[in-house]
C-alpha positions as CSV (number, residue, x, y, z in Angstrom):
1,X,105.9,-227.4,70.2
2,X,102.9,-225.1,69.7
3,X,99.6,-226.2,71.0
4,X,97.9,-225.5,67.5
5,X,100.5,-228.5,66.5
6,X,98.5,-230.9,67.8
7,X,95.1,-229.9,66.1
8,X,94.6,-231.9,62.6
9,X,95.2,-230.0,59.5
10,X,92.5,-230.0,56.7
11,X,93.1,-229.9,53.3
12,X,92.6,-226.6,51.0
13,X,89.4,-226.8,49.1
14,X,89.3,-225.6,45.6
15,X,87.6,-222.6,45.6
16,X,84.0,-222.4,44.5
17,X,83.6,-221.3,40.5
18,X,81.2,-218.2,41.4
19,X,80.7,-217.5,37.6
20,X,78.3,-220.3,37.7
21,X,76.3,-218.8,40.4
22,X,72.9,-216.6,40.1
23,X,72.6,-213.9,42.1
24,X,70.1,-215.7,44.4
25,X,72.9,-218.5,44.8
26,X,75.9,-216.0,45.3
27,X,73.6,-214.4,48.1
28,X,72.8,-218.2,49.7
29,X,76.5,-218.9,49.2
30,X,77.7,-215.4,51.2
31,X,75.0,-215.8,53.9
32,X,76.6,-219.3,54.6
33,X,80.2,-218.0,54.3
34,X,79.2,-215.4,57.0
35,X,78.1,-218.0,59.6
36,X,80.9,-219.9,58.9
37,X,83.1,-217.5,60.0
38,X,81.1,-216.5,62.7
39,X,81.6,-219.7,64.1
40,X,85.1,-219.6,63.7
41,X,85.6,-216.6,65.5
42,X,83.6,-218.4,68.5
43,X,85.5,-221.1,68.4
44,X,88.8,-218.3,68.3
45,X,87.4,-216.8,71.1
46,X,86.7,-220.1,73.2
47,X,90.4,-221.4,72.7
48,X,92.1,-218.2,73.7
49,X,89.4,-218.4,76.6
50,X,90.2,-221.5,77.8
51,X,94.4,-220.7,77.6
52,X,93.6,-217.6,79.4
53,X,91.5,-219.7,82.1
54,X,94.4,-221.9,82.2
55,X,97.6,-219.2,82.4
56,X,95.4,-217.9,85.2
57,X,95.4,-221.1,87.1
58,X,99.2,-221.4,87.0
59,X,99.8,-218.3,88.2
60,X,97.7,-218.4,91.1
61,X,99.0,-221.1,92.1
């Protein structure tokens, strides 16, 4: 059993019809993309943080 196993799964999201969208909107939209995935990559980088803390642990001990 993998670790991310245990994490809940959301479900897909239709994507957002962008041929609706001004360019003002599409800007709004890509500017709120970006921090999403900013976050995400924080949140990447605090897991493999945390498995790295705790592989180091083991070892040591």
């Amino acid at each position: 059993m993998d670790i991310e196993d245990l994490e809940p799964r959301k479900a897909i999201t239709k994507p957002v019809d962008l041929d609706l969208m001004g360019v003002i909107e599409l800007e709004a939209y890509l500017a709120e993309l970006e921090a999403e995935a900013e976050r995400v990559r924080n949140k990447i980088k605090g897991k493999k943080d945390y498995l790295s803390d705790a592989a180091a642990l083991f070892k040591s001990s």
